[in-house]
N, C-alpha and C positions, 0 to 999 in steps of 0.2 A: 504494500500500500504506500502510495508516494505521501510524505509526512508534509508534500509543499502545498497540497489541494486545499483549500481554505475552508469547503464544505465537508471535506472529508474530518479532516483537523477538529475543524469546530465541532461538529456532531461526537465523535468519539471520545475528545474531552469532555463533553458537556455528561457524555454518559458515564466516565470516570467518576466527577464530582459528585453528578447525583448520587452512583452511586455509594460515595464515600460520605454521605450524607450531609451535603453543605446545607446549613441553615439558612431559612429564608430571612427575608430583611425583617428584623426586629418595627419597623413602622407598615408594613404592608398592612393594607385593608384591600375591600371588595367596594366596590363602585357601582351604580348604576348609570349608564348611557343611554338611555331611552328605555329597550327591553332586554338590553347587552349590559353582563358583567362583566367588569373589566378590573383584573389584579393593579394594584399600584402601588409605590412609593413613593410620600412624598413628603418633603420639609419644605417651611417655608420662612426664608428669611430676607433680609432688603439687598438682594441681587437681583440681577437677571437670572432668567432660570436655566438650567443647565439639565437639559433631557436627553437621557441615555436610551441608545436606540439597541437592542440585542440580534445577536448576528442568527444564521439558521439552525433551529433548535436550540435558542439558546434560552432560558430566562432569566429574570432582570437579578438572580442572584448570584450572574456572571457580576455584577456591579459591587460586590460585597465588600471586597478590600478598598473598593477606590473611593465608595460613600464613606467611610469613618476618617476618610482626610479632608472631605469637604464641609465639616459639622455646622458652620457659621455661614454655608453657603446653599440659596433657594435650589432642589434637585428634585428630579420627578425623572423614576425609572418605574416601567408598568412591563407586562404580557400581554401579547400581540395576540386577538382573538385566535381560540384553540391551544393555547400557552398556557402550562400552569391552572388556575383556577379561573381564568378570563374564558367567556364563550365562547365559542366557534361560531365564525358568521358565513352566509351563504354566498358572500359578495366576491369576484374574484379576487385572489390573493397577489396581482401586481401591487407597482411600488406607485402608482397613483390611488389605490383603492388605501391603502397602508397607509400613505402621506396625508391623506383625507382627513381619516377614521384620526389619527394619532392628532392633527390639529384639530379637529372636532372635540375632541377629548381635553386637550389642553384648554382650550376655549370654556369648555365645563367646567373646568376645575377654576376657573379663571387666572388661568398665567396668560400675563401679560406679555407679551414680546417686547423687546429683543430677544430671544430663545439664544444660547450654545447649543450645537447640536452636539451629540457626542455619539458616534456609530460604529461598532466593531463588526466587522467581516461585512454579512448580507445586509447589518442593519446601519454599514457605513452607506453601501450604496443607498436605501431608503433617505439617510440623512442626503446624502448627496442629491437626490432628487427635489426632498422636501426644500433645499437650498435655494436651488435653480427656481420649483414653480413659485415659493416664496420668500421673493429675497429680501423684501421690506422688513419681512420678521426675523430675519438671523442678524445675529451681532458676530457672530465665529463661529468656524463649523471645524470639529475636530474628526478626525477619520482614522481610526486602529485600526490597522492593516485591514482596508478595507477590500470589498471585492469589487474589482473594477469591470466596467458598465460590458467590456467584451470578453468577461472571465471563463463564460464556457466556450468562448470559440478559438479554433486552431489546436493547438496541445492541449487546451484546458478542457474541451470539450467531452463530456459525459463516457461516450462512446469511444475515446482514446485510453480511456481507463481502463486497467484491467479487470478481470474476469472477479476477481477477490475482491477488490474498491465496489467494481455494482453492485455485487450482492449485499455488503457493509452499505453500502447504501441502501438500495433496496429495503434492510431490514431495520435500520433506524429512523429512515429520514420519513416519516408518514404523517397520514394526517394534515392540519394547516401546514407544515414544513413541507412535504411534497409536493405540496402545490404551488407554495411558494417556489421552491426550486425549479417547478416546471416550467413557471412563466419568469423566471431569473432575464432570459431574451430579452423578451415586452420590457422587463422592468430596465436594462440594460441601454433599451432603444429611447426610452422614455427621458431617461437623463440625458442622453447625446441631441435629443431632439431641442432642447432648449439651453440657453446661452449661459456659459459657464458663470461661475462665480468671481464678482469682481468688486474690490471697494472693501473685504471682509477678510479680516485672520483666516488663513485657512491651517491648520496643522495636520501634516500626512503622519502620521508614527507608524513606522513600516516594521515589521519583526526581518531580523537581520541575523537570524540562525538556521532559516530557511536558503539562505543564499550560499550556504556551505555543501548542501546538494548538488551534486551534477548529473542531471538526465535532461530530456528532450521535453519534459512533462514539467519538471523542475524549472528549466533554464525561462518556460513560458509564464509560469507563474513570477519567478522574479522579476523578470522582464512586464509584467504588467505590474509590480510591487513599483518599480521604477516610473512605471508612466502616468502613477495617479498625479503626481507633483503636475509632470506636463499641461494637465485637463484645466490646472487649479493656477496660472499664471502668477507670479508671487508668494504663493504659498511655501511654508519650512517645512521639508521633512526633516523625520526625525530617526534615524535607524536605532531601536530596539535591541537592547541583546538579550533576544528572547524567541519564542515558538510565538506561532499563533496566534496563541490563548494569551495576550499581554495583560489585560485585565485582572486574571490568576497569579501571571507571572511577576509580570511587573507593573503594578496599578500606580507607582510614586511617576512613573514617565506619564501617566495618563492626568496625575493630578498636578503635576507640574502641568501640565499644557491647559488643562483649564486654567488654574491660578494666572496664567500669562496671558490667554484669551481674555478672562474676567479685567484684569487688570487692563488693557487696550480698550473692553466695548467702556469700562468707568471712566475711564480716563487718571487713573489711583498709577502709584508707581509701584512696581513689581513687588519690591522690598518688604511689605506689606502682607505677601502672600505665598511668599517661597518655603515658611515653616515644614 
């Protein structure tokens, strides 16, 4: 199994932790959105808010190390309907039906924008989208080694995998995540279709243990690790020494990059926020 596939990665860690019984967020509750439950966490303090977007199959208790740095700062990490204890909805599961439901949501809750996006793997790309169709509302969009908008095509593509990856997949990735996956494409064509992000922090944090592999499957995955910077003109990357799963791994590089986002949309100096 190639350890560079970002859905594969993601998936099999996320089934590691659960297994190993990570606890959910000490503030989570259950929501109502009309006749949708919807898992949440949320604090709220005189920031902007800072909303964690969870990659494929992941839930928001991938966020667990990087929320106890941000104590003093407004954050809203939820489950993406069929997630955790959030509903399952009938609506297609692209990354315009997702960007909808998730500003719909915040709207209820009433956070205000400027929003931080923060999105790891699939749910970098959603933030990526949410950016682009609304850019009035972001103040800085942060991206954990996100999946980029052409991730299944060419070597990344499903069918280049091998015979042991499908099946692993196959047998994990079900439910709202498979559907998601399936329309990963739409969601893919959906960001390239509108006009990148300009005027905003952009932070790329790329996992940089992955670039230690060398195959044909490998070499395409880094190679689109490299090209999210391109899409995001002025944007910092940030190379990770870490898998994946940076979040688990290493969550101080993810709260550094808010603390530094926050500190730009306030206009505060950094010094302030580097604890």
């Amino acid at each position: 199994m190639n350890r560079n596939n970002h859905f594969i990665a993601a998936v099999t860690l996320l089934a590691a932790t659960l297994l190993s019984g990570c606890a959910s967020l000490p503030n989570a509750k259950l929501e109502k959105l009309g006749q949708q439950q919807v898992e949440m966490a949320l604090t709220r303090h005189g920031t902007p808010p800072v909303v964690f977007e969870n990659g494929l199959g992941g839930r928001m208790e991938w966020w667990a190390k990087v929320l106890p740095g941000l104590t003093d700062t407004t954050t809203f990490a939820y489950n993406r309907p069929g997630y955790g204890n959030s509903d399952a909805v009938t609506t297609p599961r692209d990354g315009q039906h997702i960007v909808d439901e998730l500003r719909a949501l915040l709207q209820a809750q009433r956070m205000k924008p400027p929003y931080i996006l923060v999105g790891h793997s699939l749910g970098g790309l959603y933030m990526q989208l949410y950016a682009r169709r609304y850019p009035d509302e972001v103040g800085a969009l942060i991206l954990v080694d996100t999946a980029h908008p052409r991730q299944l095509e060419g070597e990344g593509a499903l069918e280049k995998q091998s015979l042991l990856t499908r099946g692993l997949l196959g047998a994990l990735v079900t439910g709202s995540a498979r559907e998601e996956l399936d329309l990963l494409p739409q969601t893919g064509r959906q960001v390239l279709e509108l006009p990148t992000v300009t005027g905003k922090p952009v932070f790329v944090l790329s996992a940089a243990k992955p670039l230690e592999e060398q195959s044909p499957v490998a070499d395409d995955a880094n190679t689109k690790r490299r090209d999210i910077a391109r899409l995001y003109p002025g944007a910092k990357q940030i190379w990770v020494e870490s898998g994946h799963a940076i979040p688990l791994e290493k969550p101080e590089a993810i709260i550094a990059a808010i603390r530094e986002a926050l500190s730009l949309v306030q206009g505060k100096p950094l010094e302030t926020s580097t604890r």
